[in-house]
C-alpha positions as a Markdown table, in Angstrom:
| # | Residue | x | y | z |
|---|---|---|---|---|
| 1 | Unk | 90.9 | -3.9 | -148.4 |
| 2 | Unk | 94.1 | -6.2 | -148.3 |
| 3 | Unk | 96.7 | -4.6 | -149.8 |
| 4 | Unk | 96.4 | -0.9 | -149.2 |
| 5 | Unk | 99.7 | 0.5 | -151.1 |
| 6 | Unk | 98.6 | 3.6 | -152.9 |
| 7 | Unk | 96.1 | 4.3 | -150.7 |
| 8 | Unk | 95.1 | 7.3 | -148.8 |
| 9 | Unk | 94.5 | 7.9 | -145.1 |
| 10 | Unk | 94.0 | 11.1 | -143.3 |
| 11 | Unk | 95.0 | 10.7 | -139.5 |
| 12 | Unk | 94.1 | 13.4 | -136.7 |
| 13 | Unk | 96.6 | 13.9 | -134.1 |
| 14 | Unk | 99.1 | 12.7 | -136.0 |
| 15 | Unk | 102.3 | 14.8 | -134.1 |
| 16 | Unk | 102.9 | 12.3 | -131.8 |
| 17 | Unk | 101.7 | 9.5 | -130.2 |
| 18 | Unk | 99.7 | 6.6 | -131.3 |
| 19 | Unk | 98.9 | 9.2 | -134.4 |
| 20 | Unk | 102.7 | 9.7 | -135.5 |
| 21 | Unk | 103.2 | 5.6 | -134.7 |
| 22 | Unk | 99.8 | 4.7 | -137.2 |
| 23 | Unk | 101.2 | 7.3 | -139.7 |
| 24 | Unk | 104.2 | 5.5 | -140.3 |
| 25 | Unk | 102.8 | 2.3 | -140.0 |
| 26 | Unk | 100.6 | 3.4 | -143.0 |
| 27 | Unk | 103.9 | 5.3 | -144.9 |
| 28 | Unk | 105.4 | 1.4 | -144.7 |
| 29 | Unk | 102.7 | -0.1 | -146.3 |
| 30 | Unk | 102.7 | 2.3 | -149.0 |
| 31 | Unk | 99.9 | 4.8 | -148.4 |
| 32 | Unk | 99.6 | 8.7 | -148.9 |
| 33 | Unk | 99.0 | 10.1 | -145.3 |
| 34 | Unk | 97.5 | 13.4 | -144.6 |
| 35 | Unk | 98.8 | 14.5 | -141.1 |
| 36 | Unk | 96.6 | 16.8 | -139.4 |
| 37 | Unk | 97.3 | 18.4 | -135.6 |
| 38 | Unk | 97.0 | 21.8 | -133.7 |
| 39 | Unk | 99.4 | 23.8 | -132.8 |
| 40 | Unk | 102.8 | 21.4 | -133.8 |
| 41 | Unk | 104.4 | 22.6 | -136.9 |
| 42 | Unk | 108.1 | 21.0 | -136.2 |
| 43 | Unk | 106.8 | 17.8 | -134.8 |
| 44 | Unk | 104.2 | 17.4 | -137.9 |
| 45 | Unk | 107.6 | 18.3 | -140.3 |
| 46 | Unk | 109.1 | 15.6 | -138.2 |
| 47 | Unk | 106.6 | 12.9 | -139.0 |
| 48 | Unk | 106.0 | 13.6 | -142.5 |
| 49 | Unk | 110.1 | 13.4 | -143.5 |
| 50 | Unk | 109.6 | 9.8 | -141.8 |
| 51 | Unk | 106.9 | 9.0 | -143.7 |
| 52 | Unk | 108.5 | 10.2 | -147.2 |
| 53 | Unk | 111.5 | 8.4 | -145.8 |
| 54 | Unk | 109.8 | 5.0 | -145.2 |
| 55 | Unk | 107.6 | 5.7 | -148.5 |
| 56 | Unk | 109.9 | 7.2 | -151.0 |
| 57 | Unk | 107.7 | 6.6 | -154.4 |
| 58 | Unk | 105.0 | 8.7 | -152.6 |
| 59 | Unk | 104.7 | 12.3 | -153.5 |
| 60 | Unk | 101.2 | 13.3 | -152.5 |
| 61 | Unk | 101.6 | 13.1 | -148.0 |
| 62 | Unk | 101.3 | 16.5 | -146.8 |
| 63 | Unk | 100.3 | 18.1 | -143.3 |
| 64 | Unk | 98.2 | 20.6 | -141.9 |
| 65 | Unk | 97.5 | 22.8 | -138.5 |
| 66 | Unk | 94.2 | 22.5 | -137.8 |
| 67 | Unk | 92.1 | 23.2 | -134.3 |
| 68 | Unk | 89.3 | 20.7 | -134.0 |
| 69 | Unk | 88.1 | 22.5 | -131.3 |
| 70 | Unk | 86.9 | 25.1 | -134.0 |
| 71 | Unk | 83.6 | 25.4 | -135.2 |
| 72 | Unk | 83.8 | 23.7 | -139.6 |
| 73 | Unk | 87.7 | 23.1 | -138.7 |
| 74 | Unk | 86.7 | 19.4 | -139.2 |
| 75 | Unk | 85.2 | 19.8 | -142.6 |
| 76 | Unk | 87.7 | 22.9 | -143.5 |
| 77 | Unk | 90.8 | 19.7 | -142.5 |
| 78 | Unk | 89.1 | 16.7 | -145.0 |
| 79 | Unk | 88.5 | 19.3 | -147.8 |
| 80 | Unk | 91.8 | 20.0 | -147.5 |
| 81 | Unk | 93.5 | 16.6 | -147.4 |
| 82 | Unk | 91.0 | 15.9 | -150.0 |
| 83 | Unk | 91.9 | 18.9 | -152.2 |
| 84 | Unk | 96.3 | 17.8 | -151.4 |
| 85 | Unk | 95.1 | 13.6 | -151.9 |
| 86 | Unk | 92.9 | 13.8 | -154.4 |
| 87 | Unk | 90.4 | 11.3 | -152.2 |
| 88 | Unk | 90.3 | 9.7 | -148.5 |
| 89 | Unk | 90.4 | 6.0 | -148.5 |
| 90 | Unk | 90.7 | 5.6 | -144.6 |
| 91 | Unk | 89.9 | 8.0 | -142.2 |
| 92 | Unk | 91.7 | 7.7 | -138.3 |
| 93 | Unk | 90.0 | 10.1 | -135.9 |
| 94 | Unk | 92.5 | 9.9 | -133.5 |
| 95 | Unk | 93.0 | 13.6 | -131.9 |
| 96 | Unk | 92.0 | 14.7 | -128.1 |
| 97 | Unk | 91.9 | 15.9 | -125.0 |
| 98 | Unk | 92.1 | 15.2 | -121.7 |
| 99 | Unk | 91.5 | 17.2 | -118.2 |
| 100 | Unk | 91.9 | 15.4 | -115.1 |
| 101 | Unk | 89.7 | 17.2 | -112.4 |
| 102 | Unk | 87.5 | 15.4 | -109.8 |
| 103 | Unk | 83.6 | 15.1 | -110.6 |
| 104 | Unk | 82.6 | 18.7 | -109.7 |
| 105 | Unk | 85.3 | 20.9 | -110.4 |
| 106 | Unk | 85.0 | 20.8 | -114.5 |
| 107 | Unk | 83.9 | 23.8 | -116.2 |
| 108 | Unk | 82.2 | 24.8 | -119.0 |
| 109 | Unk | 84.8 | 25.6 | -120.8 |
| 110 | Unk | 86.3 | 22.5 | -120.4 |
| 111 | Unk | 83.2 | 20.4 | -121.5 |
| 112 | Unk | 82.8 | 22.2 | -124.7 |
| 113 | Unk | 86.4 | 22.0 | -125.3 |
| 114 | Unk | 86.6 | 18.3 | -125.4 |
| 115 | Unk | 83.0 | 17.6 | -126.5 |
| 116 | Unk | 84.3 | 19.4 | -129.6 |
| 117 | Unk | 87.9 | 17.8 | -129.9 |
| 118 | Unk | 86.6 | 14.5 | -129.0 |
| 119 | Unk | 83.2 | 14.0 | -130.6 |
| 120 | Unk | 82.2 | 16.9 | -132.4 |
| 121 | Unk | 85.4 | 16.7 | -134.7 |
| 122 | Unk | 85.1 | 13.0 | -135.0 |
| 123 | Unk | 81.2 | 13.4 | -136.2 |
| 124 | Unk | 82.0 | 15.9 | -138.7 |
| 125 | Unk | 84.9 | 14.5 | -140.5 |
| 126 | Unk | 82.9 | 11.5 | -140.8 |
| 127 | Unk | 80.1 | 13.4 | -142.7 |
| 128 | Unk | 82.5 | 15.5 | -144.5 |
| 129 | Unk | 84.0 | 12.1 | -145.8 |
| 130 | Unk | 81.0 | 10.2 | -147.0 |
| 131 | Unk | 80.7 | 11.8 | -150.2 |
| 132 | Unk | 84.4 | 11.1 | -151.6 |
| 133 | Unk | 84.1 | 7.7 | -149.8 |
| 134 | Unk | 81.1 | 6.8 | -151.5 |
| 135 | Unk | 81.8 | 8.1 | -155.0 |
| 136 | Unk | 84.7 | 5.4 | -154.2 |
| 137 | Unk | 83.2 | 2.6 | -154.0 |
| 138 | Unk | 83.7 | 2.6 | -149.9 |
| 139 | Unk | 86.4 | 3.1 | -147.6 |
| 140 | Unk | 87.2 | 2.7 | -143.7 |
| 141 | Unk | 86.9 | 4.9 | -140.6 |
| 142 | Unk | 88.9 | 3.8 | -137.3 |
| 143 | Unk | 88.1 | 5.8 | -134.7 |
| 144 | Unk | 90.4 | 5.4 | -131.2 |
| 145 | Unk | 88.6 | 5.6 | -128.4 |
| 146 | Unk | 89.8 | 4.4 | -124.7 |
| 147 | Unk | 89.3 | 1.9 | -122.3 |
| 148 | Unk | 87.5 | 4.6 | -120.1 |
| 149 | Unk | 84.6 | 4.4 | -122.6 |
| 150 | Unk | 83.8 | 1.2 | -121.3 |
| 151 | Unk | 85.1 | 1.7 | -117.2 |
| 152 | Unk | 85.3 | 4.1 | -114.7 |
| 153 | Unk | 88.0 | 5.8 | -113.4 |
| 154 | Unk | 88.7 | 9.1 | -111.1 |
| 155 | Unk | 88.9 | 12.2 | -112.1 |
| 156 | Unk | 88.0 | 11.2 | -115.8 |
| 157 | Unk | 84.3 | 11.6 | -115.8 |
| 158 | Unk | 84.3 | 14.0 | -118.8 |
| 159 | Unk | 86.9 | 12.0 | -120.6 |
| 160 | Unk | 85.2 | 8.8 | -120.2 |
| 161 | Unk | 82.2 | 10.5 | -121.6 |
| 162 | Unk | 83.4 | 11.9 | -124.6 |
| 163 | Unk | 84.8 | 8.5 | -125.5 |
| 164 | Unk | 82.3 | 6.5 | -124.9 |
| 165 | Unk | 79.7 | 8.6 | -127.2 |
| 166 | Unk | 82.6 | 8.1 | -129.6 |
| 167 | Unk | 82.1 | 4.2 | -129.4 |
| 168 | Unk | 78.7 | 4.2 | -129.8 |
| 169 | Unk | 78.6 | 6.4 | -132.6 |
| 170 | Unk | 80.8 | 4.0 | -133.8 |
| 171 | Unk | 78.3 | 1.7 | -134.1 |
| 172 | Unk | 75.6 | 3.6 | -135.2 |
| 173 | Unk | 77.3 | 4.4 | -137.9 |
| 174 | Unk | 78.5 | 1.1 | -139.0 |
| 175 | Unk | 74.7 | 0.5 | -139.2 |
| 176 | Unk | 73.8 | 2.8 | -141.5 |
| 177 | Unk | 77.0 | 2.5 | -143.7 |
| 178 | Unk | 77.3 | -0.6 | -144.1 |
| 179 | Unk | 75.1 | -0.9 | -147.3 |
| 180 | Unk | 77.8 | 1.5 | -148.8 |
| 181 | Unk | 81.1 | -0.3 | -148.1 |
| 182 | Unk | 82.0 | 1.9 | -145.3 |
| 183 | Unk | 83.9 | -0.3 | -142.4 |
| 184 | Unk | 83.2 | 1.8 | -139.7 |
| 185 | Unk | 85.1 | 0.7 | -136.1 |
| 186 | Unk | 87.1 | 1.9 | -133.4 |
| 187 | Unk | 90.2 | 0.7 | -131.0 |
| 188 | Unk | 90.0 | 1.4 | -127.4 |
| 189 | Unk | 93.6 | 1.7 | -125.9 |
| 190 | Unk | 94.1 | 1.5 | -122.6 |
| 191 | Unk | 97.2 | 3.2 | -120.8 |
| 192 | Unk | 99.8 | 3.9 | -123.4 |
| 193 | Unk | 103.4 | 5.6 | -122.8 |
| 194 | Unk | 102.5 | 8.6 | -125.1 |
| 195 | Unk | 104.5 | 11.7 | -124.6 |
| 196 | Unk | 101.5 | 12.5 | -122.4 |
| 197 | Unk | 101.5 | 9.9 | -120.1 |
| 198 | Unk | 105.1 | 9.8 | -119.7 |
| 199 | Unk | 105.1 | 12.9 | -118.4 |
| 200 | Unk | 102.4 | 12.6 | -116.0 |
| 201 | Unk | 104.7 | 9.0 | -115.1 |
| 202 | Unk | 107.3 | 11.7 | -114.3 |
| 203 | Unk | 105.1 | 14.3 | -112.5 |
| 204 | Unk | 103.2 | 11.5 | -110.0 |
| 205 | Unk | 105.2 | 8.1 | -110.1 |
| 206 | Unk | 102.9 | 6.6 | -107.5 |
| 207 | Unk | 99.8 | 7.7 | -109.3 |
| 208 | Unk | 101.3 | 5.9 | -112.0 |
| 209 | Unk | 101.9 | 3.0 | -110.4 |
| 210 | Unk | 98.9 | 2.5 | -109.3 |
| 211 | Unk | 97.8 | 2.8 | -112.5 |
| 212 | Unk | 100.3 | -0.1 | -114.4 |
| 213 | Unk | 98.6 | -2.1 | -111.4 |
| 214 | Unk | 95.3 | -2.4 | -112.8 |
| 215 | Unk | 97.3 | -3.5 | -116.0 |
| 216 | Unk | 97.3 | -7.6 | -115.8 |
| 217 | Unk | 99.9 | -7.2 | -118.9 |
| 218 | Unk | 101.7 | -4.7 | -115.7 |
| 219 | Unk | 102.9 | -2.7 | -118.3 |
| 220 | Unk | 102.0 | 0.5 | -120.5 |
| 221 | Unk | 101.3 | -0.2 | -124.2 |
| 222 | Unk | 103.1 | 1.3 | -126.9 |
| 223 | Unk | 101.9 | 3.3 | -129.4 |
| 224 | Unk | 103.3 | 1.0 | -132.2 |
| 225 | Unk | 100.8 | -1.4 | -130.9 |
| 226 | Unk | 97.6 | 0.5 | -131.2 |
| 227 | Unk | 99.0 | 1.1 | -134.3 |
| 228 | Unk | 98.6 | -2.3 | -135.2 |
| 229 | Unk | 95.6 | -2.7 | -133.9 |
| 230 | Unk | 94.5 | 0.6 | -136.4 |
| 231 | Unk | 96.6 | -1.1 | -139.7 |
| 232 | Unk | 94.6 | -4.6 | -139.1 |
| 233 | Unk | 91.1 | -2.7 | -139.3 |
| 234 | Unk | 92.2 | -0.9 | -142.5 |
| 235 | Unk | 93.9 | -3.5 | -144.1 |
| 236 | Unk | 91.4 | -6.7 | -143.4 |
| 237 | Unk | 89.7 | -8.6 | -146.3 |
| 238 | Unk | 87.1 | -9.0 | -143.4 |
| 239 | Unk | 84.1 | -6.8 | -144.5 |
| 240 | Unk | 81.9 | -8.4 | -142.0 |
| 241 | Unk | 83.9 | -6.1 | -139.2 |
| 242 | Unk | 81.7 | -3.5 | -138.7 |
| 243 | Unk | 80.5 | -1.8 | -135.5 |
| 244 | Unk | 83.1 | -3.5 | -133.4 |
| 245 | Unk | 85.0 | -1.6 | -130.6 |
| 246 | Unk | 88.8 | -3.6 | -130.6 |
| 247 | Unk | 89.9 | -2.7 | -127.1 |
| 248 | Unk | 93.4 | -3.4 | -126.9 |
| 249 | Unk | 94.8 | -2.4 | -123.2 |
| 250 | Unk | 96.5 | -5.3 | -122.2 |
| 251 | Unk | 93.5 | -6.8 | -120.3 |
| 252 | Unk | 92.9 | -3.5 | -118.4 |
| 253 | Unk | 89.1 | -4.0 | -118.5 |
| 254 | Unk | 88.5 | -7.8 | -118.1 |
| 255 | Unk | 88.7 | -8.0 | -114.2 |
């Protein structure tokens, strides 16, 4: 895609985060972002003022409340960024959730909650994008992931679950869209100092610590740096990309 000014992107979870960090990464290189979250009205006003701000010839980025965990709120969010961008050039399904609970204490509820945040809405939006994508010409889909797709760790069996379907429905869907110029991959962060995992730094330091130590980087990520990991999949002149998981968590799953 090279050059992506005057493109469009619609980015989930875009209030904060490695969502807030890729949506002004895109409002710098000149795209129209649709920021979609639940729930974070001020923080989403936030966000979109920086993006006018680092984007000032742009007057079509807009944002929207939307709870993925819904049943149709994933098709009701890209018919609506759709409606406000007039088409969806790159998709980011970035939004989530996370419980923490050792293997045998999850409950239902909390399975189909995150089933539905973190693959359900993912699998929609996808569909819901095709059509605009492909009356395009083509178009890119990132979706993030995490490291715990590919590795175990306690207390995250559900997690990891959820993320790993997401990787390989990466892939199967880079093989069947493919033929219609539909770059279809994902990042895989590993730990990054979020606002969420700051504050679980805060609440259990020696939890943490034990976490940084599986780190050979012995550090957190930042969220500016997935985002680069995000811009380089939607900006590449590399159409030969496709299906590939870029795991970027500063060697967290080598050893």
């Amino acid at each position: 895609m090279g050059n992506i000014k005057n493109k469009t992107a619609l980015i989930t979870g875009s209030s904060r985060g490695i969502g807030r960090a890729t949506a002004l990464a895109f409002a710098k290189a000149g795209v129209s972002v649709y920021l979609a979250a639940d729930g974070t009205t001020d923080e989403l006003k936030t966000c979109l003022e920086q993006c006018r701000a680092a984007n000032p010839d742009d007057e079509k980025s807009d944002f929207g409340l939307f709870n993925l965990a819904e049943p149709n709120a994933a098709q009701r969010m890209v018919e609506t960024a759709l409606a406000q961008l007039g088409g969806i050039d790159i998709l980011v399904n970035n939004a989530a959730v996370r419980n923490r609970r050792p293997f045998g204490e999850f409950t239902t509820a909390e399975f189909d909650e995150m089933i539905a945040v973190n693959l359900r809405a993912p699998f929609f939006a996808c569909q819901a994008v095709l059509p605009a994508m492909r009356a395009a010409g083509g178009g890119r889909i990132i979706n993030v992931a995490s490291q715990l797709g590919l590795v175990a760790y306690k207390y995250s069996a559900l997690y990891a679950l959820s993320k790993a379907a997401l990787i390989n429905l990466t892939k199967s869907m880079a093989y069947e869209l493919a033929t219609s110029n539909i770059q279809v991959n994902a990042v895989s962060p590993g730990p990054i100092a979020t606002e969420y995992n700051l504050k679980r730094m805060a609440d259990d330091p020696t939890l943490q610590a034990q976490r940084v130590a599986y780190v050979p980087a012995q550090r957190y990520g930042k969220p500016e740096e997935i985002a680069e990991a995000i811009i380089f999949l939607a900006t590449s002149e590399g159409s030969y990309i496709q299906g590939h998981n870029l795991v970027v968590d500063g060697g967290y799953v080598i050893h």
